[in-house]
N, CA, C and O atoms as CSV, one atom per row, in Angstrom:
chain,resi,resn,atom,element,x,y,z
A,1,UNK,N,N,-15.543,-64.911,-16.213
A,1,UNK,CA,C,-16.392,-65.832,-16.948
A,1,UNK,C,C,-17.845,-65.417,-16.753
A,1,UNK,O,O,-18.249,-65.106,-15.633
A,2,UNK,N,N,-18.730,-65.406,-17.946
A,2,UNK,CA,C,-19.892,-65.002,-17.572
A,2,UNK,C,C,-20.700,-66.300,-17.229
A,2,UNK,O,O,-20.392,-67.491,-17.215
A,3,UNK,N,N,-22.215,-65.393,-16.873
A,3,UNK,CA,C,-22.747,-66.732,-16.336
A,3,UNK,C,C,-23.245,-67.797,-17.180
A,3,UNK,O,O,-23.480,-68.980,-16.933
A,4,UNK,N,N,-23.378,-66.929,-18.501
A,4,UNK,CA,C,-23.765,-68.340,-19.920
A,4,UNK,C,C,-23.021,-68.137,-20.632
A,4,UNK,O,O,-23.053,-67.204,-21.435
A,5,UNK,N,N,-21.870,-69.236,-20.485
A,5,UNK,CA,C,-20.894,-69.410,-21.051
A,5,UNK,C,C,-21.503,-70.640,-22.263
A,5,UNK,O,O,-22.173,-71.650,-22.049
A,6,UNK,N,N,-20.898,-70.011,-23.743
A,6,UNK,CA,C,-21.119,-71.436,-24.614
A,6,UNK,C,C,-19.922,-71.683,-25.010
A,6,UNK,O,O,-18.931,-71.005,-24.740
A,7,UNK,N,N,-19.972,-73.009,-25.901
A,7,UNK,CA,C,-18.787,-73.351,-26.694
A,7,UNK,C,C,-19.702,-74.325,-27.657
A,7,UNK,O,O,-20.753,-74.893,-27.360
A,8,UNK,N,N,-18.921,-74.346,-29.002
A,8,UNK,CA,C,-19.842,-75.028,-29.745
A,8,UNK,C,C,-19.081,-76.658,-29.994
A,8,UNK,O,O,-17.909,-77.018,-30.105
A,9,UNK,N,N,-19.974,-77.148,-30.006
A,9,UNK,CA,C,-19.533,-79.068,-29.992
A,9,UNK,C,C,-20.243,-79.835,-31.383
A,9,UNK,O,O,-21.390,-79.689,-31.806
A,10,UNK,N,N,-19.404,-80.489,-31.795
A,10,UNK,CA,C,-19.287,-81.203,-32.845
A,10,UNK,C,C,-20.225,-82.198,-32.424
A,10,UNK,O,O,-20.108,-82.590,-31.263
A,11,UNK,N,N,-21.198,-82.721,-33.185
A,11,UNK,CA,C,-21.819,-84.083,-33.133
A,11,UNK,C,C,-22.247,-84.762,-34.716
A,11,UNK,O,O,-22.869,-84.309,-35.677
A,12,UNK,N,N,-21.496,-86.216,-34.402
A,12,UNK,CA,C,-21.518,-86.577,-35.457
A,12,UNK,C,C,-22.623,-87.799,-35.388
A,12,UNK,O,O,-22.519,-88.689,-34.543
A,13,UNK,N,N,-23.574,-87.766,-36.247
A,13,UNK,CA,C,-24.385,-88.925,-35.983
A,13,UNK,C,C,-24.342,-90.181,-36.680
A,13,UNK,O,O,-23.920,-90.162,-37.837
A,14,UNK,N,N,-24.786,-91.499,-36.064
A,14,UNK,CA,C,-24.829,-92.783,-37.172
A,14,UNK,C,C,-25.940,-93.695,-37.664
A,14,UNK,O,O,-26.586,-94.382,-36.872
A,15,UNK,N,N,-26.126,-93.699,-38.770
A,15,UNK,CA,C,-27.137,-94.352,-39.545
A,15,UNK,C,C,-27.493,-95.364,-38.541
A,15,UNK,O,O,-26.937,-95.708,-37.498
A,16,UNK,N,N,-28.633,-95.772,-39.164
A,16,UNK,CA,C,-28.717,-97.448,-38.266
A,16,UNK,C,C,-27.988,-98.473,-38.695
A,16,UNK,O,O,-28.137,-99.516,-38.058
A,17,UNK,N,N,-27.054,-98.488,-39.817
A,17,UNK,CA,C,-26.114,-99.487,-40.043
A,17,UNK,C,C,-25.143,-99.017,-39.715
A,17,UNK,O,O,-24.322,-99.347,-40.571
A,18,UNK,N,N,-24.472,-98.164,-38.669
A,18,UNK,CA,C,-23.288,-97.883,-38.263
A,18,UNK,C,C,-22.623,-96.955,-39.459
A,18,UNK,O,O,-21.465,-96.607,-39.224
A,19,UNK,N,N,-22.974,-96.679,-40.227
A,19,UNK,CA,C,-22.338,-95.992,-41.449
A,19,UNK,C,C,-22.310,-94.106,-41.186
A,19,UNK,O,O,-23.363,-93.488,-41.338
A,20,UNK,N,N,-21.279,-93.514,-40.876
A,20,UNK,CA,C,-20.934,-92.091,-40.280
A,20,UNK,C,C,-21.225,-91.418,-41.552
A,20,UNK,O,O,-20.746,-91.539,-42.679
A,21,UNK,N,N,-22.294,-90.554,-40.972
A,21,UNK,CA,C,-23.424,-90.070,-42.070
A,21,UNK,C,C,-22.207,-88.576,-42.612
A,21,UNK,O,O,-21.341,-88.182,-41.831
A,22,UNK,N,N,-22.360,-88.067,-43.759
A,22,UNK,CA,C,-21.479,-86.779,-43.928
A,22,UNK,C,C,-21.473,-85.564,-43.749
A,22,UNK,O,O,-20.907,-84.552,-44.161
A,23,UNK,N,N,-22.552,-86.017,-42.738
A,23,UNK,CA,C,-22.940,-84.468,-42.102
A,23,UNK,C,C,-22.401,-84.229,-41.176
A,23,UNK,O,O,-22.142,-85.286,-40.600
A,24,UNK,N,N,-21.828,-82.867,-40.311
A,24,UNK,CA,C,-21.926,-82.642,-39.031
A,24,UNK,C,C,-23.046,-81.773,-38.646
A,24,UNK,O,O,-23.635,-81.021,-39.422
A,25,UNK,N,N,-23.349,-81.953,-37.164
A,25,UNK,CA,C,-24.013,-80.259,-36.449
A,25,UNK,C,C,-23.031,-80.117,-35.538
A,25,UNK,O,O,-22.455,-80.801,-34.692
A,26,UNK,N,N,-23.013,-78.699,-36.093
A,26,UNK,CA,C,-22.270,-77.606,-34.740
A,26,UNK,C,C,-23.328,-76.804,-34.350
A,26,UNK,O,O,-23.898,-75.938,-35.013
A,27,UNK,N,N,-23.627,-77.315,-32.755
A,27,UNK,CA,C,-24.422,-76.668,-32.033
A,27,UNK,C,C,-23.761,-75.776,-30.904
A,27,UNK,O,O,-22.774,-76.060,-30.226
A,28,UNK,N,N,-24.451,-74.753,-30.866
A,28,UNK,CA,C,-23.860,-73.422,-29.931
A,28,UNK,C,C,-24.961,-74.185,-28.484
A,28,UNK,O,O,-26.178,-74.206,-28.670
A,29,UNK,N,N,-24.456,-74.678,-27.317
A,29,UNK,CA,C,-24.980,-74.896,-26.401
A,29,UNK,C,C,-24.097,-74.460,-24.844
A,29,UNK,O,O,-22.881,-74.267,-24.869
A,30,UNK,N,N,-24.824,-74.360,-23.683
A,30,UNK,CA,C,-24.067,-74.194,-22.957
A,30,UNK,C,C,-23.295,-74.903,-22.088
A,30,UNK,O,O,-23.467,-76.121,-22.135
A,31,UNK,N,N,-22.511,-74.502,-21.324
A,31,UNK,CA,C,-21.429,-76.195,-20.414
A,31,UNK,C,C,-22.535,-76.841,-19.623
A,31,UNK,O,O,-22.408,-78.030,-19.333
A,32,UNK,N,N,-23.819,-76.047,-19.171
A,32,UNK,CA,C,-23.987,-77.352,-18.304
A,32,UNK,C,C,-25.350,-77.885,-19.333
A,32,UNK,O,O,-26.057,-78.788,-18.887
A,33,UNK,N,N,-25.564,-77.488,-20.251
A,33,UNK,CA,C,-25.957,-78.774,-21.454
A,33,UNK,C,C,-25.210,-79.894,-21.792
A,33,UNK,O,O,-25.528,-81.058,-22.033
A,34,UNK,N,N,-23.573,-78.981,-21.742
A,34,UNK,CA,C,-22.977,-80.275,-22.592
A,34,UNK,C,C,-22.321,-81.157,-21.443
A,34,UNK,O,O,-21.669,-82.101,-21.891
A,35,UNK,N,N,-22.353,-81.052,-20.051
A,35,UNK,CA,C,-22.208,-81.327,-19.102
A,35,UNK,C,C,-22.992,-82.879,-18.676
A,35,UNK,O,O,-22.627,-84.033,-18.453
A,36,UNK,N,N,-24.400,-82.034,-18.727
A,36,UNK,CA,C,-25.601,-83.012,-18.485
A,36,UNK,C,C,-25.582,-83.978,-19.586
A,36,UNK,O,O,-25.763,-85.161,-19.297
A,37,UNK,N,N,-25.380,-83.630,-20.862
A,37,UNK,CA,C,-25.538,-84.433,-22.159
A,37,UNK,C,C,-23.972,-85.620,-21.847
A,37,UNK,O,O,-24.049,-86.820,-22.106
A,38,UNK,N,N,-23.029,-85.147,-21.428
A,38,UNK,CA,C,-21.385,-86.220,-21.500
A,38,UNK,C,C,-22.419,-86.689,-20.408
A,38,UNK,O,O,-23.124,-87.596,-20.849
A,39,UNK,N,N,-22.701,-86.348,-19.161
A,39,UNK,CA,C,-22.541,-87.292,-18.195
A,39,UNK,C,C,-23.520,-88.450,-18.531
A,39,UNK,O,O,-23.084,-89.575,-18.285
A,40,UNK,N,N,-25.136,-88.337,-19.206
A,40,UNK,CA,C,-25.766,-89.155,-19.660
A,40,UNK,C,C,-25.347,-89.977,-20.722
A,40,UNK,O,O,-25.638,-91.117,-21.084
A,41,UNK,N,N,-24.622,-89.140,-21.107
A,41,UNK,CA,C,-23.632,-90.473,-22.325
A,41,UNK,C,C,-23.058,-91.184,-21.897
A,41,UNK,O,O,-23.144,-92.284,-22.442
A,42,UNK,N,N,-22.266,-91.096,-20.881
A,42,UNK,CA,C,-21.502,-92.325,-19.915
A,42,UNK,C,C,-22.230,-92.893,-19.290
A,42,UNK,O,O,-21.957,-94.089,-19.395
A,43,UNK,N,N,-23.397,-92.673,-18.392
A,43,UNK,CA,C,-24.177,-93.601,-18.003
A,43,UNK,C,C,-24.757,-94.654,-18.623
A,43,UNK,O,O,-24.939,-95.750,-18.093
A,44,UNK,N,N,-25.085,-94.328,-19.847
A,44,UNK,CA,C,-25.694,-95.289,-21.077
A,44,UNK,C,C,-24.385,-95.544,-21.730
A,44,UNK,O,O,-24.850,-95.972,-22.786
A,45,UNK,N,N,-23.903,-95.567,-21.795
A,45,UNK,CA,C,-22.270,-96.294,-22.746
A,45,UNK,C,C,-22.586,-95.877,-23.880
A,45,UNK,O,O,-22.248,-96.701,-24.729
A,46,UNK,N,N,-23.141,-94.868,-24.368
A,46,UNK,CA,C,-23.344,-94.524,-26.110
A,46,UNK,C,C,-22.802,-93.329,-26.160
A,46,UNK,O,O,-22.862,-92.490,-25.262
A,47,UNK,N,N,-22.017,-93.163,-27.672
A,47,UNK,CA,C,-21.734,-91.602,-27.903
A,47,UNK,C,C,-22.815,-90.803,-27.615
A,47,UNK,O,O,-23.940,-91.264,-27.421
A,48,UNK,N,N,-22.535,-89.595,-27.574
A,48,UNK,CA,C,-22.897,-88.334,-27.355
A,48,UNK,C,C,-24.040,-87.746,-28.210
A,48,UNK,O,O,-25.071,-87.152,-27.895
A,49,UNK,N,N,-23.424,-88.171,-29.601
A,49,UNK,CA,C,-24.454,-88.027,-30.277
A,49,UNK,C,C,-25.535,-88.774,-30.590
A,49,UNK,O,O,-26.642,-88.288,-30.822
A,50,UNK,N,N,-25.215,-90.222,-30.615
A,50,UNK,CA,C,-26.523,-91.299,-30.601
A,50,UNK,C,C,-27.601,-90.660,-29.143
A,50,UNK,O,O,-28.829,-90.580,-29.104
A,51,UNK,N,N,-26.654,-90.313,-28.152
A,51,UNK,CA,C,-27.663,-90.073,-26.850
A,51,UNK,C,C,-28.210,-89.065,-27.637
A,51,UNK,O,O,-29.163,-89.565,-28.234
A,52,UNK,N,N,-28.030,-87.444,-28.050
A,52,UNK,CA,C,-28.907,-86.774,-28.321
A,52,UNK,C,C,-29.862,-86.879,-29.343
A,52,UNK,O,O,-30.905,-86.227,-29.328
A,53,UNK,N,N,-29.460,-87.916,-30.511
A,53,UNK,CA,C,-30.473,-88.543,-31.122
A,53,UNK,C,C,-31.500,-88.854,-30.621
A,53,UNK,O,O,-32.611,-88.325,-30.645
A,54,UNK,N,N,-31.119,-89.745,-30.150
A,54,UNK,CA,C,-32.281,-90.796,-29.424
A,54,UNK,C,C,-33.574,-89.861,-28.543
A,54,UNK,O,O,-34.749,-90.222,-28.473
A,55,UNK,N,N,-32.913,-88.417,-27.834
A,55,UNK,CA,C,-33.442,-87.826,-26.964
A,55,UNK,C,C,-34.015,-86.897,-28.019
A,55,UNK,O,O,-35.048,-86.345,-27.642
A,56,UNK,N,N,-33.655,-86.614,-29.116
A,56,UNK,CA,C,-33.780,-85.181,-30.054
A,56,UNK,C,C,-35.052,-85.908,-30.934
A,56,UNK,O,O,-36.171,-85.464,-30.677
A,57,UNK,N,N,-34.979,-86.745,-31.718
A,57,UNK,CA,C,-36.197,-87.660,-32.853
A,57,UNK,C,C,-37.020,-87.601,-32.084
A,57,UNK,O,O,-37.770,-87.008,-32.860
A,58,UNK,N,N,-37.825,-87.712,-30.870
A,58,UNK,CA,C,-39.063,-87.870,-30.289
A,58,UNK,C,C,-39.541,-86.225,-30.094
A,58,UNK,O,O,-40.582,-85.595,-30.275
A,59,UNK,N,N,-38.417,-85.974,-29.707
A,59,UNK,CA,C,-38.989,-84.243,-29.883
A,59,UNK,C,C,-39.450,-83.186,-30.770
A,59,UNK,O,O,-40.160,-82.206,-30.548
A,60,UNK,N,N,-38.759,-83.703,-32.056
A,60,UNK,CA,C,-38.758,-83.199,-32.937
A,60,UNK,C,C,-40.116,-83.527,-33.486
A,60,UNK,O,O,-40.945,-82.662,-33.771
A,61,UNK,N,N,-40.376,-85.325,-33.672
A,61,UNK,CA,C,-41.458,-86.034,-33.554
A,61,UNK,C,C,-42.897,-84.852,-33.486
A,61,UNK,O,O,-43.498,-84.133,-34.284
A,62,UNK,N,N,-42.959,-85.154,-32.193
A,62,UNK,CA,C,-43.710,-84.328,-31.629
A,62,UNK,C,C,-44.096,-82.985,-31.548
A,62,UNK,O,O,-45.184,-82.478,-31.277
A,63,UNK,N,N,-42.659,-82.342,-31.922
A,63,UNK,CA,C,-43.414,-80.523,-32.341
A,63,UNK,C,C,-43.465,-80.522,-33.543
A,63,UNK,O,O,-43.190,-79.428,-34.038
A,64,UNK,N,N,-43.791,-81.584,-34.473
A,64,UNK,CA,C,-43.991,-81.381,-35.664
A,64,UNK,C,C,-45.594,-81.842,-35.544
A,64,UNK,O,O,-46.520,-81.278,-36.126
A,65,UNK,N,N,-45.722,-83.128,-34.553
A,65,UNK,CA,C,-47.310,-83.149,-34.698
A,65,UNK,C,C,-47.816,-81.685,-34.147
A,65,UNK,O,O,-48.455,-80.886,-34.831
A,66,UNK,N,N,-47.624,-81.588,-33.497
A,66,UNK,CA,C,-48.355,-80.155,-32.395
A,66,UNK,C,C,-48.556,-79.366,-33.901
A,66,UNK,O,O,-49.697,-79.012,-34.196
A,67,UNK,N,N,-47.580,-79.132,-34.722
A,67,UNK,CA,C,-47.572,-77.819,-36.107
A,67,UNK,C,C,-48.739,-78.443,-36.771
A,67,UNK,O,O,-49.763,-77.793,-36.983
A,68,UNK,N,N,-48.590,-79.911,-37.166
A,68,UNK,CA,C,-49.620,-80.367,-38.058
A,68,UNK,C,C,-51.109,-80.282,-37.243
A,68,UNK,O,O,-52.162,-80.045,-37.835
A,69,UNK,N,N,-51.027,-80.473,-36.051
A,69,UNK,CA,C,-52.519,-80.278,-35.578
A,69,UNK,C,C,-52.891,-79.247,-35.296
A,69,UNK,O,O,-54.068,-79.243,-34.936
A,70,UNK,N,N,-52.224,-77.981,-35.292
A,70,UNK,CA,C,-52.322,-76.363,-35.533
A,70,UNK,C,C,-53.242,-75.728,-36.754
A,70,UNK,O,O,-54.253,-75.047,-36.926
A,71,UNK,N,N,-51.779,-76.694,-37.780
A,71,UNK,CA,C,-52.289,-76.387,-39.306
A,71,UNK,C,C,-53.969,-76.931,-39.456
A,71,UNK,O,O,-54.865,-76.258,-39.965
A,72,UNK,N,N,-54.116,-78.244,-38.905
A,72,UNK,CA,C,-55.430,-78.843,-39.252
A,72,UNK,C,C,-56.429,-78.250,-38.270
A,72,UNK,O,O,-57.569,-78.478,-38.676
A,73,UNK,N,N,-56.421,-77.748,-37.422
A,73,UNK,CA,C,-56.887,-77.083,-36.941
A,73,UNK,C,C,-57.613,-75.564,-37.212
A,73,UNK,O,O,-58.677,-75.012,-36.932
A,74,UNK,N,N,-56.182,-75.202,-38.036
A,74,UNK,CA,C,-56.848,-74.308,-38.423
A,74,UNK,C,C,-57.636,-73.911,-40.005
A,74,UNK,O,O,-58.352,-73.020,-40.462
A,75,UNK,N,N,-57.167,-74.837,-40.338
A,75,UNK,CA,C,-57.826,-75.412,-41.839
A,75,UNK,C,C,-59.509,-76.213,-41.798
A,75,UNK,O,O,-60.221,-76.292,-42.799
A,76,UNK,N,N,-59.860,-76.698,-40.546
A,76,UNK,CA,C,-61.134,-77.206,-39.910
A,76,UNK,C,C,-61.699,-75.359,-39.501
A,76,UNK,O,O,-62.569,-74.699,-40.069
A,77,UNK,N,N,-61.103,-75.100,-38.720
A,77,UNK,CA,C,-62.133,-73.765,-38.769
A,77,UNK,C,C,-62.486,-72.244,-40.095
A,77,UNK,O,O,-63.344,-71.372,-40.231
A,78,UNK,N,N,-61.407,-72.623,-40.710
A,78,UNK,CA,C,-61.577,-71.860,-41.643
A,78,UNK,C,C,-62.731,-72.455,-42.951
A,78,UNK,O,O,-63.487,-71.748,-43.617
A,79,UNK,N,N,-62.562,-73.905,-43.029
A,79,UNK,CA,C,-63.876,-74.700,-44.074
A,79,UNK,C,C,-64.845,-74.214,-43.078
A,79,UNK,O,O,-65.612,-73.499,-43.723
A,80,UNK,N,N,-65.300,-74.228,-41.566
A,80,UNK,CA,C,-66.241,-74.304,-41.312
A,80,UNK,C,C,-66.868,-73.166,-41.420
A,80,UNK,O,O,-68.094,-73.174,-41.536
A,81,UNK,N,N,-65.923,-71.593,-41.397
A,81,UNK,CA,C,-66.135,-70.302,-41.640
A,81,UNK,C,C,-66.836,-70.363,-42.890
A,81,UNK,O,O,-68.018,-70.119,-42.648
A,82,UNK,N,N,-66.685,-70.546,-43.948
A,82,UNK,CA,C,-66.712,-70.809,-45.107
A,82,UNK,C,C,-68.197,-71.624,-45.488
A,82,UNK,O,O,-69.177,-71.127,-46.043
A,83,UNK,N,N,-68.038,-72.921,-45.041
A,83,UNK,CA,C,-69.076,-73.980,-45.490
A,83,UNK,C,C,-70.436,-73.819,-44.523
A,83,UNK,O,O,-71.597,-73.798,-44.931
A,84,UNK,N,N,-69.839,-73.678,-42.689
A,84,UNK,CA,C,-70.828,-73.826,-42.134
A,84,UNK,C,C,-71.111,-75.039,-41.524
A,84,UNK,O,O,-71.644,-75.194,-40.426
A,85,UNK,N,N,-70.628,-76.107,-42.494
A,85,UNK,CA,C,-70.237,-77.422,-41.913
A,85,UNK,C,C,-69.516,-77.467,-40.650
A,85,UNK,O,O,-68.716,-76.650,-40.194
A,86,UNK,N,N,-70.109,-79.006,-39.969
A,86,UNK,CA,C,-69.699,-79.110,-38.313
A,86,UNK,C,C,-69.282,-80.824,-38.616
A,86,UNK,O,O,-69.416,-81.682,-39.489
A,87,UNK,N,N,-68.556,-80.593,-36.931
A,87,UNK,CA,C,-68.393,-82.041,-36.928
A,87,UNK,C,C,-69.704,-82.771,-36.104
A,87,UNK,O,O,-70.348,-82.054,-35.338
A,88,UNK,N,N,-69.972,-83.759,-36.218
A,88,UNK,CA,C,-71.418,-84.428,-35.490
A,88,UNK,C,C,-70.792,-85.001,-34.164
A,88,UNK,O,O,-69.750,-85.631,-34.341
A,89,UNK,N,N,-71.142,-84.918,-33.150
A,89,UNK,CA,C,-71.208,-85.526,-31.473
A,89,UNK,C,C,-70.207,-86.661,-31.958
A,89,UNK,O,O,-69.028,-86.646,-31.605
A,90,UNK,N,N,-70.697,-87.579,-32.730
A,90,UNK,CA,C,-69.745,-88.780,-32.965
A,90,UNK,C,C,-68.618,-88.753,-33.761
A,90,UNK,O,O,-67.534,-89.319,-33.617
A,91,UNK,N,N,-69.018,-88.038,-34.594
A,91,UNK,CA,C,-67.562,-87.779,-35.230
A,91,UNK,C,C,-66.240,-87.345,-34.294
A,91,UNK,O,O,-65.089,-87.779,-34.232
A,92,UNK,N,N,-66.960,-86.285,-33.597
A,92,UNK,CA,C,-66.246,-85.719,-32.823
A,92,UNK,C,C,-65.258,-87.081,-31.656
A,92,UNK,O,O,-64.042,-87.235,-31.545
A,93,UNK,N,N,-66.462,-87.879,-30.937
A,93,UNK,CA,C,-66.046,-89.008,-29.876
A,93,UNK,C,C,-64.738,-89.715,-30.926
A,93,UNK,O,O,-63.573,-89.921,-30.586
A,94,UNK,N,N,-65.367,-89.984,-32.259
A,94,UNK,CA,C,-64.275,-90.973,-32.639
A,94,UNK,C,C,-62.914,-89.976,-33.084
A,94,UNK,O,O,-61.973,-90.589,-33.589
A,95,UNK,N,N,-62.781,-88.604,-32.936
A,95,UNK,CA,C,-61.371,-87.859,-33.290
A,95,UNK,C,C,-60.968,-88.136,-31.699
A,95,UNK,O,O,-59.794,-88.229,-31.341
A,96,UNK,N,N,-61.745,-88.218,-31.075
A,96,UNK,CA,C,-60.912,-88.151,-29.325
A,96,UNK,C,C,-60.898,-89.617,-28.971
A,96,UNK,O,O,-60.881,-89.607,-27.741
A,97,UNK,N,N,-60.897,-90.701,-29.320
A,97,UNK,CA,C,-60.632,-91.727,-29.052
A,97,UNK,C,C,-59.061,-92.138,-30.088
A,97,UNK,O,O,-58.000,-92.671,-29.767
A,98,UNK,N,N,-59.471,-91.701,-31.134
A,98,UNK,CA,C,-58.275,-91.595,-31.607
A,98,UNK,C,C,-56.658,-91.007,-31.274
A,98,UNK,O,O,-55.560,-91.502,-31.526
A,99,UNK,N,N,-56.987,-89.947,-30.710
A,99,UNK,CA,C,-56.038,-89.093,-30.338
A,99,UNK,C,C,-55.503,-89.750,-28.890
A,99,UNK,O,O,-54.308,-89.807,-28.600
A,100,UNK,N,N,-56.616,-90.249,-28.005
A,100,UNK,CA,C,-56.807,-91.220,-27.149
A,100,UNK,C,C,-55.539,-92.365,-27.273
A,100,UNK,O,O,-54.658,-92.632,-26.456
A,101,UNK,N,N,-55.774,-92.860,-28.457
A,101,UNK,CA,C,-55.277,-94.283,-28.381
A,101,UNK,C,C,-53.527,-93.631,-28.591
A,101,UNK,O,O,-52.627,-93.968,-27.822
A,102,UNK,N,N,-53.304,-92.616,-29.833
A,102,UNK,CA,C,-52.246,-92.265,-30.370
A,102,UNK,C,C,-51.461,-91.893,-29.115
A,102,UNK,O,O,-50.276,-92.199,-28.984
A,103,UNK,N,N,-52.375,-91.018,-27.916
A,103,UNK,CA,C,-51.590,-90.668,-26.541
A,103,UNK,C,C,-51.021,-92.071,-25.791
A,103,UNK,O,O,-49.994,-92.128,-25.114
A,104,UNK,N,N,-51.704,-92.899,-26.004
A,104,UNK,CA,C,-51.529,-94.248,-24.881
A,104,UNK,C,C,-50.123,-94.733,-26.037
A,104,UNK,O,O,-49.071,-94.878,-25.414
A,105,UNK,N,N,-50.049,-94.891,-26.996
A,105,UNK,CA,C,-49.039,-95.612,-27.887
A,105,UNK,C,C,-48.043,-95.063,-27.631
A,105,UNK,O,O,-47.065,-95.803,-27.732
A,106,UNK,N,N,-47.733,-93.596,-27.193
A,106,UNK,CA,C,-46.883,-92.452,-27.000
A,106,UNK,C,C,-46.192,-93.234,-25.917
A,106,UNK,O,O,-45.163,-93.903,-26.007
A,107,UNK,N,N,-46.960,-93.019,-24.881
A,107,UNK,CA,C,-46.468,-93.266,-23.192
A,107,UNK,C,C,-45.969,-94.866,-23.254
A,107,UNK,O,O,-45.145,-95.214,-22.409
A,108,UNK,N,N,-46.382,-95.715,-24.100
A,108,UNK,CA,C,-45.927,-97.052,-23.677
A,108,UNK,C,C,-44.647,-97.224,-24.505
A,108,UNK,O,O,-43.897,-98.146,-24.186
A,109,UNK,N,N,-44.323,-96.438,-25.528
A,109,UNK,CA,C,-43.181,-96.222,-25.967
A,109,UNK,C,C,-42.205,-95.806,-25.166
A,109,UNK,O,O,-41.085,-96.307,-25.058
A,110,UNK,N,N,-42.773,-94.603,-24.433
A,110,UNK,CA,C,-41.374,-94.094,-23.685
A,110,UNK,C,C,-40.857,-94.682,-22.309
A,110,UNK,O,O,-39.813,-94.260,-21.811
């Protein structure tokens, strides 16, 4: 047996009205993913797949903001290449208070 052994596992996910959506994923993962993933499913009494839901949407969540604040990021320096235009001291305070508050909403969620 090698040392990364996979096998691929069926997960079927459910709407929020309980309704078994017609999709599957077959994910190629390894035993002690799917190890760690059963045993947290029994601890919480939920299928397998609601657990990786639940654990997968915030992640996904999130490296999609990281892409969008890449993209805008880099779309802010390229106008400024261009225009020359800046952001002002305050402008600036109120993008970091913002981002500020969006971080605190994050953490009291989780």
């Amino acid at each position: 047996m090698s040392c990364c052994s996979y096998r691929y596992h069926v997960l079927s996910f459910l709407k929020s009205g309980g309704e078994t959506m017609k999709r599957q994923l077959n994910v190629r993962v390894d035993e002690e993913f799917i190890a760690r993933l059963e045993g947290l499913s029994r601890k919480t009494g939920r299928p397998m797949g609601a657990t990786l839901e639940a654990i997968g949407l915030p992640a996904i969540e999130e490296a999609e903001a990281d892409l969008q604040f890449e993209a805008d990021a880099l779309a802010a320096w390229e106008e400024y290449e261009l225009t020359g235009v800046h952001v002002t001291t305050e402008e600036l305070a109120s993008l970091f208070d913002a981002a500020l508050a969006r971080a605190a909403k994050v953490a009291v969620e989780k």
